[in-house]
C-alpha positions in Angstrom: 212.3 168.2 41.1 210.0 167.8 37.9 208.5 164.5 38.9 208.1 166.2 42.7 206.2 168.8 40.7 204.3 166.0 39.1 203.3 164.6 41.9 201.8 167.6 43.3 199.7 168.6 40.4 198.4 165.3 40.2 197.1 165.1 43.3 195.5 168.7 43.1 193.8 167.7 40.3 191.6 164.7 41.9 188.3 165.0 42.5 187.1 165.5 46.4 185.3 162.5 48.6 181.5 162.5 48.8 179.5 162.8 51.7 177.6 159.9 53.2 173.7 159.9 52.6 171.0 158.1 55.2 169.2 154.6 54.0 165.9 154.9 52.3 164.1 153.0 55.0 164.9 155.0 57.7 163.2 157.9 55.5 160.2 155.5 55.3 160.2 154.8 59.2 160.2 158.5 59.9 157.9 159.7 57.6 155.5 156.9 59.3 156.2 158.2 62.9 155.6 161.3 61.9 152.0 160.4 61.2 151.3 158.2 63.5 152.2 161.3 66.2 150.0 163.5 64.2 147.0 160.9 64.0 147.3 160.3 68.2 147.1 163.9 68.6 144.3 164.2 66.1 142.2 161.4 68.4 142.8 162.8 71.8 141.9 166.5 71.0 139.2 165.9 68.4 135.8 166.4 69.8 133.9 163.5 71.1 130.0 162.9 72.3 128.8 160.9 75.8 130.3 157.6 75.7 127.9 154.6 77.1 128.6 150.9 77.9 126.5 148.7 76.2 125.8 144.9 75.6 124.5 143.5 72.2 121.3 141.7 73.1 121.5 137.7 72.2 119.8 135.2 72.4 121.1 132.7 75.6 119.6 130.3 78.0 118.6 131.5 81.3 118.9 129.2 84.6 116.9 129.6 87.7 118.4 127.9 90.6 117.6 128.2 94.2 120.5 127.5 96.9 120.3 126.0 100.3 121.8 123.5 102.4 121.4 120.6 104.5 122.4 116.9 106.0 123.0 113.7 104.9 121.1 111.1 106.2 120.6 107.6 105.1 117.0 106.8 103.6 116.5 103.4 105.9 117.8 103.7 109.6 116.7 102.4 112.1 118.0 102.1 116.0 117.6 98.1 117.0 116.2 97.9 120.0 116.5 94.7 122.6 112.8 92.5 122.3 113.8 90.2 125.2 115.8 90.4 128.2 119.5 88.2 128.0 122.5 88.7 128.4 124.9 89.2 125.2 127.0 86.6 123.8 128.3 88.2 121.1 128.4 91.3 118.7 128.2 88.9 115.1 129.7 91.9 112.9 131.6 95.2 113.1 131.0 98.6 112.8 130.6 99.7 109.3 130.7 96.0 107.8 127.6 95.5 105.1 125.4 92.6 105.4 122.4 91.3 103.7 119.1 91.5 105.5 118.0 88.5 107.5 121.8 87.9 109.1 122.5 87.3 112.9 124.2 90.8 114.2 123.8 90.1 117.9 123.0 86.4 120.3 122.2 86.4 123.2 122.2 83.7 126.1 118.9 81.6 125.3 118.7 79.3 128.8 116.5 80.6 130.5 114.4 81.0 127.0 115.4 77.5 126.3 113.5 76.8 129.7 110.3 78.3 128.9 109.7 76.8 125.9 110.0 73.4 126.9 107.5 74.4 130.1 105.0 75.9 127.7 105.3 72.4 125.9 104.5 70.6 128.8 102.3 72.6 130.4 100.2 72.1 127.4 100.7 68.8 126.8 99.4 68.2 130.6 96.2 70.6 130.2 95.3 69.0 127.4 95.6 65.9 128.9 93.2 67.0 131.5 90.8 68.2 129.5 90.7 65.0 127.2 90.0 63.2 130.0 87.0 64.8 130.8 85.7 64.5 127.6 86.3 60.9 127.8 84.4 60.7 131.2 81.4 62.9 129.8 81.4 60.5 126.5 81.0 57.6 128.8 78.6 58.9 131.1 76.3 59.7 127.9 76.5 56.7 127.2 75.7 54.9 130.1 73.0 57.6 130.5 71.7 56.4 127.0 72.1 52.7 127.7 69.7 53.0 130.9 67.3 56.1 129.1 67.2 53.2 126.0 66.0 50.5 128.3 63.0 53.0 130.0 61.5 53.4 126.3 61.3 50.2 125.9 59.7 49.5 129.5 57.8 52.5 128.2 56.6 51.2 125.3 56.0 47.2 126.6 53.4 49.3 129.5 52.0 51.5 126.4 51.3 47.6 124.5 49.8 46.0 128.0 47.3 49.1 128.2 46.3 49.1 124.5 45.6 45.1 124.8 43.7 45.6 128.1 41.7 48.4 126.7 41.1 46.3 123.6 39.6 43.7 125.8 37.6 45.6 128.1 36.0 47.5 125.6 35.0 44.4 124.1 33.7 43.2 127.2 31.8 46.0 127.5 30.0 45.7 124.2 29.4 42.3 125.3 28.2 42.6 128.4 26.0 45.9 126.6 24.2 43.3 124.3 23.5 40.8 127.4 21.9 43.6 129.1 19.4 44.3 126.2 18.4 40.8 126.6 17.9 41.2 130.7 21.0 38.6 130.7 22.6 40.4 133.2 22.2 43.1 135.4 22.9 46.9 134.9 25.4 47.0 137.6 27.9 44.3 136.2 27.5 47.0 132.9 28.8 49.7 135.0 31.2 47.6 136.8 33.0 47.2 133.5 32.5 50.6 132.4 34.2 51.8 135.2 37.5 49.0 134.2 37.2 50.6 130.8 37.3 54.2 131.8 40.8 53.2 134.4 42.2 50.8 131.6 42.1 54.2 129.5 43.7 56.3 132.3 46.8 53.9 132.7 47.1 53.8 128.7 47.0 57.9 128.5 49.5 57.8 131.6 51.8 55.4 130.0 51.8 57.3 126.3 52.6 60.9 128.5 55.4 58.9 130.4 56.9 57.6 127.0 56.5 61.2 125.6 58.0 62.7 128.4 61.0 59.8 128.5 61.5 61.2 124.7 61.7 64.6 125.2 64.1 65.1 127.8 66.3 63.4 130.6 68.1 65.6 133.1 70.7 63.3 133.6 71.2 63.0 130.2 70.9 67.1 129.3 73.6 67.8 132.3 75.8 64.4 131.0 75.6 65.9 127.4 76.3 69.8 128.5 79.5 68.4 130.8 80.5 67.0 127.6 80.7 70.5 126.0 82.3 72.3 128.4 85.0 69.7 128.6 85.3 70.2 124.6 85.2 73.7 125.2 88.2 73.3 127.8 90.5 70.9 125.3 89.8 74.1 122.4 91.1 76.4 125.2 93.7 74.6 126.4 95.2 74.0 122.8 94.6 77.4 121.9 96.4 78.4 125.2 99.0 76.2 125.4 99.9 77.1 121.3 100.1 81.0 122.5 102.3 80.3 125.0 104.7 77.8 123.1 104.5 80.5 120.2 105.5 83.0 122.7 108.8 81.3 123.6 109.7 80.4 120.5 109.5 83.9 119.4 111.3 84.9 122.1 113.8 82.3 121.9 113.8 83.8 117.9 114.3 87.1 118.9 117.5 86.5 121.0 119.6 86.3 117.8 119.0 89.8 116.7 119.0 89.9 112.7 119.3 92.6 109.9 116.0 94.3 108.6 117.4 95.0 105.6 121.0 94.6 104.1 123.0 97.6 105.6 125.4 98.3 108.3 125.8 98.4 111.8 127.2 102.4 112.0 127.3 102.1 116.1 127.1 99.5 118.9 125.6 100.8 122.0 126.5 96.9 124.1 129.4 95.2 124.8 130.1 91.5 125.3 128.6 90.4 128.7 125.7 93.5 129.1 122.9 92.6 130.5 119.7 93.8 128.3 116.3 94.3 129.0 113.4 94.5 126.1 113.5 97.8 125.3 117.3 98.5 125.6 119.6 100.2 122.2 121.7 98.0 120.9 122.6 99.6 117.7 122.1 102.0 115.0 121.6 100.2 111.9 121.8 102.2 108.5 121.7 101.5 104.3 125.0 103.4 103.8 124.2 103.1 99.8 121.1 105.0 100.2 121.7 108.4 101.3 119.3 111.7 101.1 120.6 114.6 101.4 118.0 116.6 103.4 116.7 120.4 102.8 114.8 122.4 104.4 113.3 124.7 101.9 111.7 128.1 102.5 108.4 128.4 102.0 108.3 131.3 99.3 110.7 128.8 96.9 108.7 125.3 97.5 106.4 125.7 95.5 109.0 126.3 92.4 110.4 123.4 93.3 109.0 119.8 91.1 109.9 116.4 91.7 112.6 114.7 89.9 114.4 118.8 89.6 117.9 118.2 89.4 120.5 119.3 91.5 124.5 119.9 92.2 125.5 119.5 95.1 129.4 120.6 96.5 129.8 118.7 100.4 131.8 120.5 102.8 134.1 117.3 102.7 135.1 117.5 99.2 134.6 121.4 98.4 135.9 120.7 94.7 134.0 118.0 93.3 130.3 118.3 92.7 127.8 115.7 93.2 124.7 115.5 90.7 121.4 114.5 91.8 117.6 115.2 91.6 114.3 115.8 94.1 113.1 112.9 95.0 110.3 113.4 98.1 108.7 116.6 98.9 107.3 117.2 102.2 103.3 118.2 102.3 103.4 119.7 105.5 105.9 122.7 106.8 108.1 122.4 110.0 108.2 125.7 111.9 111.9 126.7 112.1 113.3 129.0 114.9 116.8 130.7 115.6 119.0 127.6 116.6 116.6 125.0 116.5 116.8 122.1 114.5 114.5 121.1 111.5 115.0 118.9 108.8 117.4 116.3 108.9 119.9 118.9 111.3 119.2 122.3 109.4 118.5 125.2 111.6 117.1 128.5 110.8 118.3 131.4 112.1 114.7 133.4 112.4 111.2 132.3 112.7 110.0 130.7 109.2 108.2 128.3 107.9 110.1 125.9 105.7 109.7 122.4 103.4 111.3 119.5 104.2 112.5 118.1 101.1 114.9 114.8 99.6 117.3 115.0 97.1 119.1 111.5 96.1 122.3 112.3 94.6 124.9 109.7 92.7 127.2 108.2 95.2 129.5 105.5 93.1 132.8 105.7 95.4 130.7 105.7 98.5 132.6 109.4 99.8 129.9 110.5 101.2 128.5 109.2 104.9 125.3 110.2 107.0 125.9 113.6 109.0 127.7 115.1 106.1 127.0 119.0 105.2 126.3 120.1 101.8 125.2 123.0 99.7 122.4 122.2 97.1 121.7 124.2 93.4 118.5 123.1 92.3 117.3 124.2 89.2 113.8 125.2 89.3 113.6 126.7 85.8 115.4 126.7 82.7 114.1 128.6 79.1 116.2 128.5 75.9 117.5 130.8 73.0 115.8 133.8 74.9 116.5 137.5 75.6 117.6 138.7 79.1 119.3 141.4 80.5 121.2 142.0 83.7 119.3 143.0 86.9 121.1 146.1 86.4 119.7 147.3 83.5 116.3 147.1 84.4 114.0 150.1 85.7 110.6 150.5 86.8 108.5 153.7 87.2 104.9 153.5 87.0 104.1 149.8 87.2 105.9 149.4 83.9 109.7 148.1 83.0 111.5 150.3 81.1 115.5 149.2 79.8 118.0 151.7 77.8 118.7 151.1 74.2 121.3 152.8 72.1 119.2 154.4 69.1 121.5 156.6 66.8 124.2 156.9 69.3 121.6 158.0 72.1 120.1 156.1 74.4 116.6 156.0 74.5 114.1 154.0 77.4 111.9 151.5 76.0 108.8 149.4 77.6 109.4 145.7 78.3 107.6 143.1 79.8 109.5 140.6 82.1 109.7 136.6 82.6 111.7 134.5 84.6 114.8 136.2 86.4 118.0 134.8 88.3 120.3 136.0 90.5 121.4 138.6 87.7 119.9 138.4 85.1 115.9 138.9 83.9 114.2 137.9 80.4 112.7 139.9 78.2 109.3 138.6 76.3 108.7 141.3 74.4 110.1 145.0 73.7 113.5 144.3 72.2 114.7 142.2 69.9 118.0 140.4 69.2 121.0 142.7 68.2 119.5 145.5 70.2 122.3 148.1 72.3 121.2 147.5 75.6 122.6 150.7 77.9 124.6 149.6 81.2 126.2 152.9 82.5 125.5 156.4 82.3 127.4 158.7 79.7 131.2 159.3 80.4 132.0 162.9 80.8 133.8 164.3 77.5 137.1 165.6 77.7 138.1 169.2 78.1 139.7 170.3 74.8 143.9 170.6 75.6 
């Protein structure tokens, strides 16, 4: 009983459990959300001004670029064209396959070319013939001529001599006869007897000296033998000259017959098959420099004049959409090409209203040889480019009295400020004076404040 009673007491007299308390940190956590729910509530119902969008004005470099499109087409083409009539023998390459300029593409049967070549040689080896033998006879009739025109001087001359010593002696008879007469040793008629020999003697000397002069001058024979000669040099020049054009011409033509490259390219399409028949004049081919291709623009006539030689240019082809292709203006066009709805103008473009527009070249880098003639591609030339300047969007810009005016932020308002303008793209325009860098540049109007809750 007493140690039941013991028990009891004891246990009455322990002290009671304590109760559980929560962790510091959770305190700590609550405490914090507690805030943070009175700071949220604080920023949505605290008053607030307008609210603008703005852009911090930087320097940046501003692109302009001018877009259009156009056609491939290789620089040197050229459609080969039959020069004499044949029939084909055979196609010497394929489609497509590159050869070096001066190659056989094309022969054709050379028989009948063959032919008239040798004719031409003969038929100027007989003309000239001919005409050498004339000359020969003409060289030997002169000289016969000459031979017989030789002797009569020298008959001539032996008749001049014979007069001259008659004269000589009659004259000296004369004097004789003169002196006699003074001395009544003969009579006056035998004087004028040989006065009258003298006086013919004289006659027959002057007559002989005309014929010699005249024998000297000229001989008709001899003129016409002389003049034949000439005309039958004249003939042999003709005849060589002739016969030479003629031979030319067949050789040529017999050249001709094997068709070669102009210039080291491909054969893109055969217009003749083995066995045609072709007349001078007749396609044979299309012949193109597959490594030289253009692509060509036709360029409105408000941008040409932006547009310099050697501008560069992207270029994305309808073929490979993903790759772009970098090149730069090569040729630029001095004369416009009127452009009408449908029709075509520069290498295939077409305008789809009535404009005036620049043909223009643009080589582009071509190292896997992707891109063939006829392809379509779109072009970004850059026209202009300026560095570390100030632009703004399009956007942004307004004009009221002949003067630009853009939005700045100035303590929290935003206030309009006269700029002048440069260059401009697509979206953007530069500023050359007004603002400076760091400036708040105003995009949108004021957001509405919110009603107090």
């Amino acid at each position: 009983m007493q140690t039941q009673t013991e028990t009891s007491e004891a246990l009455s007299a322990s002290p009671a459990p304590a109760k559980p308390r929560l962790p510091r940190r959770w305190l700590l956590a609550g405490g914090l959300l507690i805030l943070l729910l009175i700071g949220a509530a604080w920023w949505f119902t605290r008053p607030r001004g307008p609210e603008f969008s703005t852009l911090t004005l930087a320097p940046v470099t501003l692109t302009e670029t001018i877009d259009v499109s156009g056609v491939v087409e290789s620089e040197r083409s050229v459609s080969l064209k039959a020069s004499v009539s044949g029939r084909v023998l055979e196609r010497r390459v394929a489609e497509n396959q590159r050869v070096p300029a001066g190659v056989p593409i094309l022969s054709l049967d050379t028989a009948q070319l063959r032919l008239q070549l040798q004719q031409a040689r003969t038929q100027s080896l007989t003309s000239q013939q001919q005409a050498q033998a004339e000359i020969d006879s003409a060289a030997a009739a002169i000289a016969e001529l000459e031979r017989r025109r030789g002797q009569n001087l020298i008959g001539l001359r032996n008749q001049i001599q014979k007069a001259e010593e008659g004269l000589f002696f009659l004259e000296r008879e004369l004097l004789r006869l003169q002196r006699l007469l003074a001395e009544d040793a003969v009579t006056a008629q035998s004087v004028d007897q040989q006065r009258q020999q003298v006086d013919i003697a004289r006659i027959d000397l002057r007559t002989a000296q005309q014929n010699l002069n005249a024998a000297e001058r000229t001989d008709p024979e001899l003129v016409n033998a002389r003049s034949r000669l000439q005309q039958a040099r004249t003939s042999l020049d003709n005849a060589r000259r002739s016969s030479q054009a003629s031979i030319d011409l067949a050789a040529e033509s017999l050249r001709q017959a094997a068709l070669l490259a102009p210039f080291a390219g491909s054969v893109t399409s055969w217009n003749v098959q083995r066995g045609d028949f072709l007349s001078p004049g007749s396609l044979v081919a299309r012949y193109q420099d597959l490594s030289d291709l253009r692509l060509i623009l036709a360029v409105n006539e408000l941008d040409f004049p932006k547009i310099r030689l050697q501008a560069p240019v992207e270029i994305t082809f309808d073929a490979y959409p993903d790759q772009i292709f970098r090149g730069s203006v090569v040729w630029r066009s001095l004369a416009t090409v009127a452009g009408a709805g449908g029709d075509a103008i520069a290498g295939g473009a077409t305008s789809a209203s009535a404009i005036q527009v620049f043909p223009i070249k643009v080589w582009f880098d071509n190292p896997a040889a992707l891109i063939k003639p006829g392809m379509s591609g779109d072009a970004r030339i850059t026209v202009a480019q300026r560095e570390r300047i100030l632009a703004v969007p399009i956007g942004a810009i307004s004009k009221g009295g002949g003067q630009y005016r853009v939005k700045v932020l100035r303590e929290g308002k935003p206030v309009e400020v006269d700029v002048t303008v440069g260059m401009s793209t697509l979206d953007q325009v530069e500023i050359r004076s007004g603002l400076k860098a760091g400036d708040q540049i105003v995009l949108d109007q004021p957001l509405p404040s919110p009603s107090p809750s």
